[in-house]
C-alpha positions in Angstrom: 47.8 -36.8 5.8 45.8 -40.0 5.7 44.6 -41.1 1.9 40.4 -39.3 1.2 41.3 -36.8 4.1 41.8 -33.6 3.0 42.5 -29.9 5.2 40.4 -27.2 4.6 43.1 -24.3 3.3 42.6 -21.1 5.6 43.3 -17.6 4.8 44.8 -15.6 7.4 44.3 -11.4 6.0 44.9 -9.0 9.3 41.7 -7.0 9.4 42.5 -2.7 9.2 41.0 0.1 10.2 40.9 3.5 8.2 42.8 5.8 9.7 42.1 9.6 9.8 44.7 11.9 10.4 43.3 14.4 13.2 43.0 17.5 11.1 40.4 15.8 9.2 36.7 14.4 10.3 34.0 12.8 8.5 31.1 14.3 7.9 27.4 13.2 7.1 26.6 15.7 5.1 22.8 14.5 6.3 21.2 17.7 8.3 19.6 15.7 11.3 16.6 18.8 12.0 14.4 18.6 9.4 12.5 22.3 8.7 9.0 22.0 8.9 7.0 21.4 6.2 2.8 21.4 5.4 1.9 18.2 4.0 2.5 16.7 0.5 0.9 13.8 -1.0 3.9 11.8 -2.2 1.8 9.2 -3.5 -1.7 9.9 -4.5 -5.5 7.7 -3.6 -6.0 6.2 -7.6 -9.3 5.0 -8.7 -9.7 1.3 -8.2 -12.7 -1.1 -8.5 -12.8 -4.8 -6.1 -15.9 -7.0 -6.2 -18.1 -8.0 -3.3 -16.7 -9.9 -0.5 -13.0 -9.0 -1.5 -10.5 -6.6 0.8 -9.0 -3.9 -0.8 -6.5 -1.1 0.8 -6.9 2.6 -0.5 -3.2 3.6 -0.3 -1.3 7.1 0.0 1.9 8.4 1.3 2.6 11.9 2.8 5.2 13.8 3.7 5.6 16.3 5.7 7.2 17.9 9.6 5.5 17.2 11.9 4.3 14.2 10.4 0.3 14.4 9.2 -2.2 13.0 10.5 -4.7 11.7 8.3 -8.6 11.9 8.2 -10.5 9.7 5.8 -14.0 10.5 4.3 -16.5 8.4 2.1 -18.6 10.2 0.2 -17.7 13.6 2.3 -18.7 11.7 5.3 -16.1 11.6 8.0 -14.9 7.9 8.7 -14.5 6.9 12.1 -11.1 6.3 13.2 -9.9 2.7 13.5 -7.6 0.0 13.3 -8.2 -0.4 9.1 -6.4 2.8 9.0 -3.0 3.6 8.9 -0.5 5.8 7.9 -0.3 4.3 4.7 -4.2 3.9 4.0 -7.1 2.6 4.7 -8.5 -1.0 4.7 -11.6 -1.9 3.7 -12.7 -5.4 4.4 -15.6 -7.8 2.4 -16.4 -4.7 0.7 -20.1 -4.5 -0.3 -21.8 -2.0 -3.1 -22.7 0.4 -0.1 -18.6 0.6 0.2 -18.5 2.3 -3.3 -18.0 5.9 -3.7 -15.9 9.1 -3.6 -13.2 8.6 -0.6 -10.9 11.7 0.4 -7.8 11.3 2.5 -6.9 14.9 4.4 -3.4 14.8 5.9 -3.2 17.7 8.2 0.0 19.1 10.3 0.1 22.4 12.2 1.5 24.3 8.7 -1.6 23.4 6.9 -3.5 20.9 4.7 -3.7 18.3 1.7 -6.3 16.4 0.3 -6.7 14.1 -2.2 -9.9 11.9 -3.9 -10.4 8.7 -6.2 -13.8 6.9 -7.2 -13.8 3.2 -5.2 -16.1 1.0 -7.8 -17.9 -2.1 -6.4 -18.7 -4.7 -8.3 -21.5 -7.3 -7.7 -20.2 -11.0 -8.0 -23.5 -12.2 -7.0 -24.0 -15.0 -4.6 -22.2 -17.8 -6.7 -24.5 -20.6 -6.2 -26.3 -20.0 -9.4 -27.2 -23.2 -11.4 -25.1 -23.1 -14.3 -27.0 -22.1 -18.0 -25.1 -24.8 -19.9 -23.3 -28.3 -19.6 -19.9 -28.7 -20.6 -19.7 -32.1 -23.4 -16.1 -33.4 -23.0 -13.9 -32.0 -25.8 -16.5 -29.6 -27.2 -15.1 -26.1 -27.3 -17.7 -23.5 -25.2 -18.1 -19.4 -25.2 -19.6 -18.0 -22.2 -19.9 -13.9 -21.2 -19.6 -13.0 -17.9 -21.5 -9.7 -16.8 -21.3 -7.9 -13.6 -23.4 -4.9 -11.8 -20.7 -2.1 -11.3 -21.9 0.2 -8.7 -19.9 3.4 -8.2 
């Protein structure tokens, strides 16, 4: 072997299979038909506030077989179906005050029903080009409140 070079040692271990002698079998112990089930809400809508202009998803997660379909309501009006929902939630993009309110998720299969109902609070950020109320002196320590419109 020249002088620096060095080999790379290699380990030669023979893969092996399990074997099974024929009396036995392996079994999943998994029963592939599940029995059909009326919807459960696995995880519940919670209450949650956003401000203006932000996205926010309402989440939930159901079970049930066959699967639920799910129907979405703000303020007990039906929501049109779209692309913001899915079968984890719904989307709601640049929210705005008029978003607030009670919204329902029903998940509904052919064995029945479930439903379930959080408050969505808004908040009013305001525009953001206000002129500011005081001016900052360089190493002078400042308190400022911040107050918000909450609509719900």
């Amino acid at each position: 072997m020249a002088e620096g070079s060095r080999s790379t040692p290699r380990l030669n271990i023979p893969l092996k299979r399990a074997k099974i002698p024929s009396d036995q079998s392996v079994s999943d112990n998994v029963d592939k038909t599940q029995e059909p089930t009326a919807p459960v809400f696995i995880r519940k809508l919670r209450k949650a506030a956003v401000g203006t202009g932000c996205d926010i998803r309402l989440r939930v997660s159901v079970s049930g077989c066959p699967k639920p379909s799910l129907t979405w309501y703000h303020n007990d009006e039906l929501l049109p179906p779209s692309q913001a929902q899915d079968s984890g939630g719904l989307w709601i993009r640049d929210c705005r005050t008029s978003d607030a309110g009670l919204y329902t998720c029903v998940a509904t299969n052919e064995l029945g029903e479930a439903d379930c109902s959080a408050v969505l609070a808004v908040m009013d950020l305001g525009e953001g080009n206000h002129n500011p109320l005081f001016k900052l002196i360089e190493n002078e320590e400042v308190r400022a409140s911040c107050f918000m419109n909450i609509s719900i």
